[in-house]
C-alpha positions as CSV (number, residue, x, y, z in Angstrom):
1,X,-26.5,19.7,-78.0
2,X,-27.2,15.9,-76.9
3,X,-26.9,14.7,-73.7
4,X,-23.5,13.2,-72.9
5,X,-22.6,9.7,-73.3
6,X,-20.6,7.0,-71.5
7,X,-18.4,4.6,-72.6
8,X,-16.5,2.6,-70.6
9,X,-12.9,1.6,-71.4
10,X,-11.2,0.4,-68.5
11,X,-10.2,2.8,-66.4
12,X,-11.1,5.2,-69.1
13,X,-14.9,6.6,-70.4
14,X,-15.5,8.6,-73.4
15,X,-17.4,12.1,-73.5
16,X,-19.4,12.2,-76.6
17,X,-20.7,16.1,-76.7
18,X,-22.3,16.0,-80.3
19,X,-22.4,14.6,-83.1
20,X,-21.5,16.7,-85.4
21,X,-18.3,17.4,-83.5
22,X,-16.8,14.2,-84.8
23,X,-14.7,13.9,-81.7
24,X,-14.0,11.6,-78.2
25,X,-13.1,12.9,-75.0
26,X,-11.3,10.5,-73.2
27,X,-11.0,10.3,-69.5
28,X,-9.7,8.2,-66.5
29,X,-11.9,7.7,-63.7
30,X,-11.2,6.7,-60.1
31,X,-13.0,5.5,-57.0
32,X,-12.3,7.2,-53.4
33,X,-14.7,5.9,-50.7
34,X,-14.9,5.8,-47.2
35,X,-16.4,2.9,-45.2
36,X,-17.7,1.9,-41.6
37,X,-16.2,-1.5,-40.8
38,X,-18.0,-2.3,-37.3
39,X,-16.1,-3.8,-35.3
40,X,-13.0,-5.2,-36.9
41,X,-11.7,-6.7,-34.0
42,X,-9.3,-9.5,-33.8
43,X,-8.9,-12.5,-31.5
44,X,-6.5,-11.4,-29.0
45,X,-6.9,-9.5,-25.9
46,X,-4.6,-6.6,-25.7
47,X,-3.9,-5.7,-22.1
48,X,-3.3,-2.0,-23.1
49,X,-6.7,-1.6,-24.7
50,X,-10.4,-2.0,-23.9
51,X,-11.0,-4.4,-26.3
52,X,-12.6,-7.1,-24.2
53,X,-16.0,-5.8,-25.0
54,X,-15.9,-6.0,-28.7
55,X,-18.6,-8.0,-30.4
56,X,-16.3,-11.4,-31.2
57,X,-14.1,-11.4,-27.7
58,X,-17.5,-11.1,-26.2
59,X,-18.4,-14.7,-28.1
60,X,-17.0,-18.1,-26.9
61,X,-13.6,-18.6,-27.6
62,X,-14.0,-21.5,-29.8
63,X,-16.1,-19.6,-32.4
64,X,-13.7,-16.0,-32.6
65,X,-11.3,-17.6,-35.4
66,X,-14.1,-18.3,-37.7
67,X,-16.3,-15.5,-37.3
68,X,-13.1,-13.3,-37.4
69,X,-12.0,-15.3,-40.9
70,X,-15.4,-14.4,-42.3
71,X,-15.7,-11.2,-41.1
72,X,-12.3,-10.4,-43.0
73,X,-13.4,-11.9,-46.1
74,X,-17.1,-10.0,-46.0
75,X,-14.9,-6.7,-45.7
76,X,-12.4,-7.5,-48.6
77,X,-15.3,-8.2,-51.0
78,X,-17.2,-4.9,-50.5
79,X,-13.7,-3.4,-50.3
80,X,-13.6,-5.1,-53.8
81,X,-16.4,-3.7,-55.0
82,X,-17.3,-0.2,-53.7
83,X,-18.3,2.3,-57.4
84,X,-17.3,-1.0,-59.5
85,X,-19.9,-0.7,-61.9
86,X,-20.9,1.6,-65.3
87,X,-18.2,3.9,-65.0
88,X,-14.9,2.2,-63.2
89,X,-14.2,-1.3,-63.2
90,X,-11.2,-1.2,-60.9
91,X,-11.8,-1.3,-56.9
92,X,-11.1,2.1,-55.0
93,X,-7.9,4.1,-55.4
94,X,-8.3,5.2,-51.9
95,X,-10.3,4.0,-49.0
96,X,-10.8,6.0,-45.7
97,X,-12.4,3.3,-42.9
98,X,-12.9,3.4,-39.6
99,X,-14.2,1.0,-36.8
100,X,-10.7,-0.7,-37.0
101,X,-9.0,-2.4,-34.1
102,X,-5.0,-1.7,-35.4
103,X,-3.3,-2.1,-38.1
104,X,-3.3,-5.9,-38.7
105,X,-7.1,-6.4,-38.5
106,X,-6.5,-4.1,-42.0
107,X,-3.1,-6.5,-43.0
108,X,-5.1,-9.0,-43.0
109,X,-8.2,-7.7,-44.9
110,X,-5.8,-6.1,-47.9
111,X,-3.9,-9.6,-48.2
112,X,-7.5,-11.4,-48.7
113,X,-7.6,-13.1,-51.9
114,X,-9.9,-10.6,-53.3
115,X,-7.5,-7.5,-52.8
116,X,-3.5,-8.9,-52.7
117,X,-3.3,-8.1,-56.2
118,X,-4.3,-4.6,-56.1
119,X,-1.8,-4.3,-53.4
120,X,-3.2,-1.8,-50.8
121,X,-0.8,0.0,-48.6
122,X,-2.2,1.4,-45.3
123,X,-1.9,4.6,-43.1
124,X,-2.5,3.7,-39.3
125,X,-1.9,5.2,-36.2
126,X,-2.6,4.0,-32.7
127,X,-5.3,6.3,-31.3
128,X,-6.7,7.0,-28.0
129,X,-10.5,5.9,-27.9
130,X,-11.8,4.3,-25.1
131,X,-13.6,1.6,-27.5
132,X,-10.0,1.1,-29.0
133,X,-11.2,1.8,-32.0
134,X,-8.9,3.9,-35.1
135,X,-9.9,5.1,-38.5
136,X,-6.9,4.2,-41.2
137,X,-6.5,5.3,-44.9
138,X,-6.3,2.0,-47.4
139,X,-4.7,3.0,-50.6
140,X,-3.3,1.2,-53.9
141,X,0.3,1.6,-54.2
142,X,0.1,2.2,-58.1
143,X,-2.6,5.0,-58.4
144,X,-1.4,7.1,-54.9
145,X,1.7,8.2,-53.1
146,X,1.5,9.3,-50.0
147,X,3.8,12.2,-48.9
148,X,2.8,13.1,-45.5
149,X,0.2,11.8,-42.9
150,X,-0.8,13.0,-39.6
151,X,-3.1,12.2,-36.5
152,X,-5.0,14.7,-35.5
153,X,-6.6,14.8,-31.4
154,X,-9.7,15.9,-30.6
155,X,-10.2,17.2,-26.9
156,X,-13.7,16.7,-25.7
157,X,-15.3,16.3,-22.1
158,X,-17.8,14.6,-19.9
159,X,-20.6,17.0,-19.2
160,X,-21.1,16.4,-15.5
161,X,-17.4,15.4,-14.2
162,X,-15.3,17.7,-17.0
163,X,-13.3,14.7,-17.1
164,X,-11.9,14.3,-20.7
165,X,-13.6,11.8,-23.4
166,X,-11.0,9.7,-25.5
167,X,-12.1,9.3,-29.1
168,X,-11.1,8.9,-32.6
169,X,-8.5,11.2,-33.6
170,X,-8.6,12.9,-37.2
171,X,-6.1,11.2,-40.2
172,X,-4.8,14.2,-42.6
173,X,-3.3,12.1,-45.4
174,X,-1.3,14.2,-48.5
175,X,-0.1,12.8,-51.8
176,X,-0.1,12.1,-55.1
177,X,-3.4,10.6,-56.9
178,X,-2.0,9.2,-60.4
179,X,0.1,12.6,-60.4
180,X,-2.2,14.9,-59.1
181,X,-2.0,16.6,-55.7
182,X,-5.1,15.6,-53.2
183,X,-5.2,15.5,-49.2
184,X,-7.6,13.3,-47.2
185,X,-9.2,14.0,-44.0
186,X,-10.7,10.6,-42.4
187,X,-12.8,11.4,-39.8
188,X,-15.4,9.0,-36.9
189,X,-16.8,12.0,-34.8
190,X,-18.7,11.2,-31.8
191,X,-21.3,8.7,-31.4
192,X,-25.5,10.2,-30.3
193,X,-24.7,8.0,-27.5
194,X,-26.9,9.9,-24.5
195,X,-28.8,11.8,-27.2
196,X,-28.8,14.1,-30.3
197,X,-29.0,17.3,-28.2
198,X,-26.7,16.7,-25.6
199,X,-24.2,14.7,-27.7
200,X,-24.6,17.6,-30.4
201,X,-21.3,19.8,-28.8
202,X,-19.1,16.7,-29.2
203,X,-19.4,16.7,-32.8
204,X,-19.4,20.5,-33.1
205,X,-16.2,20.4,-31.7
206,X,-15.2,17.5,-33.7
207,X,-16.2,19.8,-37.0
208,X,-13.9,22.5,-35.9
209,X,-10.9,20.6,-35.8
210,X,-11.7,19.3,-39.4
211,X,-12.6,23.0,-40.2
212,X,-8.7,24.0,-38.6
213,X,-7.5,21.2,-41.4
214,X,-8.8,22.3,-44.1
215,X,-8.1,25.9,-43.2
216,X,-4.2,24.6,-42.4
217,X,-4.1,23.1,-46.3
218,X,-5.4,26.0,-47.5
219,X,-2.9,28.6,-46.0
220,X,-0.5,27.1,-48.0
221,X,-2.4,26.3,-51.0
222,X,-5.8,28.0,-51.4
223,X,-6.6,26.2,-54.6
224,X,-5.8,22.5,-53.0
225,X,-7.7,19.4,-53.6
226,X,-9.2,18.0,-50.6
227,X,-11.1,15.0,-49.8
228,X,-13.8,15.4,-46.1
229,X,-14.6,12.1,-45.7
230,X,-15.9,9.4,-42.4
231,X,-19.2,8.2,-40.6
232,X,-19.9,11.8,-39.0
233,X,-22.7,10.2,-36.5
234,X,-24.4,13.4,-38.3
235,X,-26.3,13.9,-40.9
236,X,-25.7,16.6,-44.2
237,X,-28.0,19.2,-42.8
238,X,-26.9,19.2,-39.1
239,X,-25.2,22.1,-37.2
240,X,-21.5,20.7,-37.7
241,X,-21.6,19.8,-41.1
242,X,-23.8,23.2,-42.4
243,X,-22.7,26.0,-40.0
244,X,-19.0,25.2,-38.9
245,X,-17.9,23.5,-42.2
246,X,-20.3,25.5,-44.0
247,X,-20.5,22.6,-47.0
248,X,-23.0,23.7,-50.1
249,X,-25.2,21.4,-51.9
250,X,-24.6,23.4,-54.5
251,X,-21.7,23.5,-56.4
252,X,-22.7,26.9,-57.6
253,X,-22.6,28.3,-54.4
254,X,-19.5,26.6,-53.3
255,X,-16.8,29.3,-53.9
256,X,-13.0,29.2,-53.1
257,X,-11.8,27.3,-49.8
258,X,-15.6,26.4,-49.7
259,X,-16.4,22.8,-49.3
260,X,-19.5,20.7,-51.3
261,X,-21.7,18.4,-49.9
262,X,-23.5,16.0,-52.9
263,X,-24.7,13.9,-50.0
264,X,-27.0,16.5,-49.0
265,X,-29.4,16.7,-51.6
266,X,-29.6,13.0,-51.6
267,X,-30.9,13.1,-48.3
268,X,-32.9,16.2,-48.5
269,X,-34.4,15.4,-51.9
270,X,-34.6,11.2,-51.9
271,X,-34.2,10.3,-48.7
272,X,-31.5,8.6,-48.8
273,X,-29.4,6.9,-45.9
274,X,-26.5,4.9,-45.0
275,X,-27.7,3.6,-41.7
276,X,-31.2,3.4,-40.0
277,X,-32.4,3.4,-36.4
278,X,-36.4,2.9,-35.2
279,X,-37.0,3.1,-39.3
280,X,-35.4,6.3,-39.7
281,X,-32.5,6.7,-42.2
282,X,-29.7,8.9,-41.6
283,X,-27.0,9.5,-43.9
284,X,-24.0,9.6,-41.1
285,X,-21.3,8.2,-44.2
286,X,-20.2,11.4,-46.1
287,X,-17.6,12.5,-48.4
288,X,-17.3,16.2,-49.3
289,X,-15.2,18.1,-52.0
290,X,-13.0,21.7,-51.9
291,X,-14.1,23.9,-54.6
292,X,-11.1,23.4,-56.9
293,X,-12.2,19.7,-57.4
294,X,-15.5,21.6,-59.4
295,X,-13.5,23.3,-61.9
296,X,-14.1,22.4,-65.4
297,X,-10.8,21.9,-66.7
298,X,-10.2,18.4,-66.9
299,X,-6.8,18.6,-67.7
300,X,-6.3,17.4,-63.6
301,X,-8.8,15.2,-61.5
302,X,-12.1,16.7,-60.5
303,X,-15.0,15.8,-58.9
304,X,-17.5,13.4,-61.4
305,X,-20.2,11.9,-59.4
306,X,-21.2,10.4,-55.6
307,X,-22.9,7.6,-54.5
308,X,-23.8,5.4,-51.7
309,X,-23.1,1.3,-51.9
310,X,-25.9,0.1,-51.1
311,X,-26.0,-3.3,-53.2
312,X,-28.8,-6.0,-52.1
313,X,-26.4,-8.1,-50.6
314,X,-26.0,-5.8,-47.8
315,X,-29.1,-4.9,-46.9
316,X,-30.7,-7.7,-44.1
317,X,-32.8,-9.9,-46.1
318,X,-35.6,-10.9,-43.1
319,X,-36.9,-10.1,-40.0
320,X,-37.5,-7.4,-37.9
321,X,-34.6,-5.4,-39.4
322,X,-35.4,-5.9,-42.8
323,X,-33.9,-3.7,-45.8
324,X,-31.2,-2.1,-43.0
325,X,-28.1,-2.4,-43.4
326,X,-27.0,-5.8,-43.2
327,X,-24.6,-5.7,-39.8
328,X,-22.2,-8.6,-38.8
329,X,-23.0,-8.5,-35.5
330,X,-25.9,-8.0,-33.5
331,X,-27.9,-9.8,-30.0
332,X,-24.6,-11.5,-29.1
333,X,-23.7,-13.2,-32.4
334,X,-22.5,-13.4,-35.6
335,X,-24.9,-12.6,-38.4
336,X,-23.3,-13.0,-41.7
337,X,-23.7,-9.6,-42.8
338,X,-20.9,-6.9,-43.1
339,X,-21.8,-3.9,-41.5
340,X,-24.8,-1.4,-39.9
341,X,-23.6,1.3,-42.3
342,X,-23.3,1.1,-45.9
343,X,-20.0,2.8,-47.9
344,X,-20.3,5.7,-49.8
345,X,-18.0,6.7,-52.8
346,X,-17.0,9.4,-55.2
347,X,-16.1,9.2,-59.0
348,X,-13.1,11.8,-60.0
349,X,-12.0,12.0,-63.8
350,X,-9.6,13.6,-65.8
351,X,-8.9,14.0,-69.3
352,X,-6.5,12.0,-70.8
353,X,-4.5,12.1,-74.4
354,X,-5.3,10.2,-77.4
């Protein structure tokens, strides 16, 4: 038999299994992805939030409308362009970000130029961090319908005073994906902040209330399609990801209600990263898969490919920094980049008729 073939039609590719068989398998193809947007602040200092110490209210007032312009504008481009490439030449069906102010930081990023026409609709809701910061679901109107969403708390305390920890809560988005029936868990679990070790719990506990998620979809459909996805502040092979989700980097070994991790191998095996620290890469950005999005019938969407953005453009070009992730802020300024974590994405297909 000879190796498959790509052809890219659209939103459509072509499976060429032999030649003798004479025949094309045609298939749609879409993008979901999940990106770190540091930062996206606006301009405005809301009294009910600790905002004040975002990077561009910490800069001169004078400067905050232009940096914040340009910020918006470096975020709708890689928005744009997140798994355009070989395979799909349409931006992402559905984004999961986080590092996100409220909801019009993201109105204004989805009416840029560069997205307006695919006409994203957004998921939002207010939660309780202490940096004020949210994660949000960014979808196109055409490919998905929502039909519920929910915001999801995570409990977690100081170590010393038990006094509770406000942080990101957990987005559970179901719907329809051109037809099909998927559910999206967006997810920004604790930061290392005071050390791997002793910040380790916080995202243990954070893992178990995406574990109760899945496990909540899955009492009512044990074959349902769902999407893990958000900047983890751990990586593939860590306790929260390995022993309380109990993800596989095999797909082989991923059996019903089990969960797949392609990110793993990619760190294990190539070292691969989506954000670096003392010249160490970690891959904190992840998206894993339930075992029904395996199958091999592709008479419904299922699982294709994964991949980290990582395009040269946002990389930093010079200095000290060099080949990291190009961020937009950084020593008290704006840099010009986009973000200190790069976006990762998935490829689902699914047959379609001649």
């Amino acid at each position: 038999m000879k190796p498959i073939k790509f052809i890219l039609i659209l939103l459509t590719f072509s499976l060429t299994f032999s030649a003798s068989a004479q025949k094309e398998k045609k298939f749609k193809i879409h993008t979901v992805a999940f990106y770190n947007l540091e930062n996206l602040f606006d301009t405005l200092n809301d009294p009910s939030k600790f905002d004040e110490a975002s990077p561009i209210m910490e800069m001169a007032a004078a400067n905050r409308a232009e940096v914040y312009e340009k910020k918006v504008k470096g975020m709708a481009r890689v928005l744009a362009e997140i798994g355009r490439g070989e395979y799909n030449k349409n931006a992402p069906a559905i984004i999961g970000v986080c590092e996100i102010e409220n909801r019009k930081v993201l109105e204004d990023v989805v009416n840029d130029p560069l997205l307006l026409g695919l006409d994203y609709g957004i998921i939002h809701f207010d939660g309780p961090d202490a940096r004020s910061i949210d994660v949000a679901l960014l979808y196109q109107k055409d490919l998905f319908q929502p039909t519920s969403t929910s915001s999801h708390e995570l409990k977690i305390y100081d170590d010393r005073t038990r006094k509770r920890k406000y942080t990101r809560d957990q987005l559970l988005v179901s719907g329809k994906l051109d037809g099909d029936d998927i559910h999206v868990i967006v997810n920004h679990w604790p930061s290392r902040s005071g050390g791997e070790a002793r910040s380790r719990p916080k995202r243990v506990a954070a893992a178990k209330v995406t574990k109760r998620l899945v496990d909540s979809v899955q009492a009512i459909d044990p074959y349902a399609k769902i999407f893990i996805m958000g900047d983890l502040n751990d990586d593939p092979t860590n306790a929260s990801v390995k022993d309380v989700l109990k993800a596989q980097s095999s797909k082989k070994r991923t059996k019903l209600k089990g969960i797949y991790n392609p990110y793993e191998s990619m760190f294990k095996k190539k070292g691969l990263g989506t954000t670096a620290y003392r010249d160490a890469w970690s891959l904190f950005d992840q998206i894993m898969v339930t075992a029904p999005l395996l199958e091999k019938d592709y008479s419904s969407f299922r699982f294709y490919k994964a991949g980290i953005f990582n395009k040269q453009y946002l990389t930093n070009p010079r200095g000290r920094y060099e080949g990291y992730p190009f961020r937009s802020f950084a020593d008290g300024g704006y840099t010009g980049g986009f973000s200190d974590h790069f976006p990762v994405y998935v490829y689902v297909i699914k047959e379609v008729e001649e």
